[in-house]
N, C-alpha and C positions, 0 to 999 in steps of 0.2 A: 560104138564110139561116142563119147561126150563131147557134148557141144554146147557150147556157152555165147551165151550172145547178151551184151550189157545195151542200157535202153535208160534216157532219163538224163544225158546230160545237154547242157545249151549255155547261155551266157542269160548270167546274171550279174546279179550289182553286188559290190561289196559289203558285205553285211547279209546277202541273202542267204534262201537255202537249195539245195535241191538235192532228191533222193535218187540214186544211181540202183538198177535193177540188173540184177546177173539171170538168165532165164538158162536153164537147164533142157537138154533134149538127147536123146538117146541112150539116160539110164539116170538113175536115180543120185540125188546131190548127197543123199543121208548117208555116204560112204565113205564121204570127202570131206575134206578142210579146204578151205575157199577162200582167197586172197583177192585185196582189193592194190594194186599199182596203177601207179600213175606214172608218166613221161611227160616233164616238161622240154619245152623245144632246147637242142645244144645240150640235154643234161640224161645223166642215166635212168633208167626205170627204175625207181623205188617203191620200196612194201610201205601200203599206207597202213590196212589193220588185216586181220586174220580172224577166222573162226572154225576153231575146230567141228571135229565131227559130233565132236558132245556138246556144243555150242557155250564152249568157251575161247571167250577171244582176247587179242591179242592188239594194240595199238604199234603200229612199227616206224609211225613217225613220231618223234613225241610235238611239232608243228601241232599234229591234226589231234591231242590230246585233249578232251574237253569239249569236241567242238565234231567229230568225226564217229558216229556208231555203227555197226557193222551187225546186221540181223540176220538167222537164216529162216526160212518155213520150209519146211520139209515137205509136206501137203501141197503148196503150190511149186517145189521144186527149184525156187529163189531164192537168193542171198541179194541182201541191201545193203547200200555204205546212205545214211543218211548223213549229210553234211549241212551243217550250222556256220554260220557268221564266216561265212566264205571271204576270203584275203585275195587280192590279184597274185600272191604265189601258190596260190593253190589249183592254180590255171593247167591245164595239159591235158594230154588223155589218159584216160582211166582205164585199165585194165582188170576184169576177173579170171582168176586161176583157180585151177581145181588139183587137189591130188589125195593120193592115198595113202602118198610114203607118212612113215612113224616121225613125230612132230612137225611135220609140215608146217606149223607153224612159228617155230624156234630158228630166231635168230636170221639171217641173211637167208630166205626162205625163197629167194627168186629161179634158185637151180633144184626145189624138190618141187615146183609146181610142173603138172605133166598134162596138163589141158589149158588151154590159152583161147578166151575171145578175141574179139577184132578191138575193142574198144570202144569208146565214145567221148568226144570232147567234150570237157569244160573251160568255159572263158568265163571270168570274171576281172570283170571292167566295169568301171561309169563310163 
């Protein structure tokens, strides 16, 4: 069974950065396309980016376009969302998902992911 555990969020200032780590256990991520959401408080889970299993990705906010990149390493078994020039809406928790289904990463992609971490928050505030 896969298990995803993200690592790497905290509060910073606006305008910072901080890079969000999805860590993989119980089988290998190079099967998967892996999704980065986020939940801010009162508001739905939304797809921030995506990266397929051939490690083409996908931006699902256009917010985070420019400013949001999403890496995988197959070797260490990791998928990263590094985030730039952080806005106080870009505050909530973060979520990685993992799946296998055929385009997992196309379009409202929240109901083909089949492995969910716990999350980790980000606050961005002065």
């Amino acid at each position: 069974q896969l298990q995803l555990v993200e690592s790497g969020g905290g509060l910073v200032q606006p305008g910072g950065s901080l890079r969000l780590s999805c860590a993989a256990s119980g089988s290998t991520l190079d099967s998967y396309a892996i999704g980065w959401f986020r939940q801010a408080p009162g508001k739905e889970r939304e797809g921030v980016s995506c990266i397929s299993r051939w490690g083409v990705y996908t931006n699902k906010a256009d917010s985070v376009k420019g400013r949001f990149t999403i890496s995988r390493d197959n070797a260490k078994n990791t998928v990263y969302l590094q985030m730039n020039s952080l806005k106080p809406e870009d505050t909530g928790v973060y979520y990685c998902a993992a799946s296998v289904r055929p385009n997992a990463c196309v379009g409202d992609n929240r109901l083909l992911m089949q492995f969910w971490g716990q999350g980790t928050q980000v606050t961005v505030s002065s």
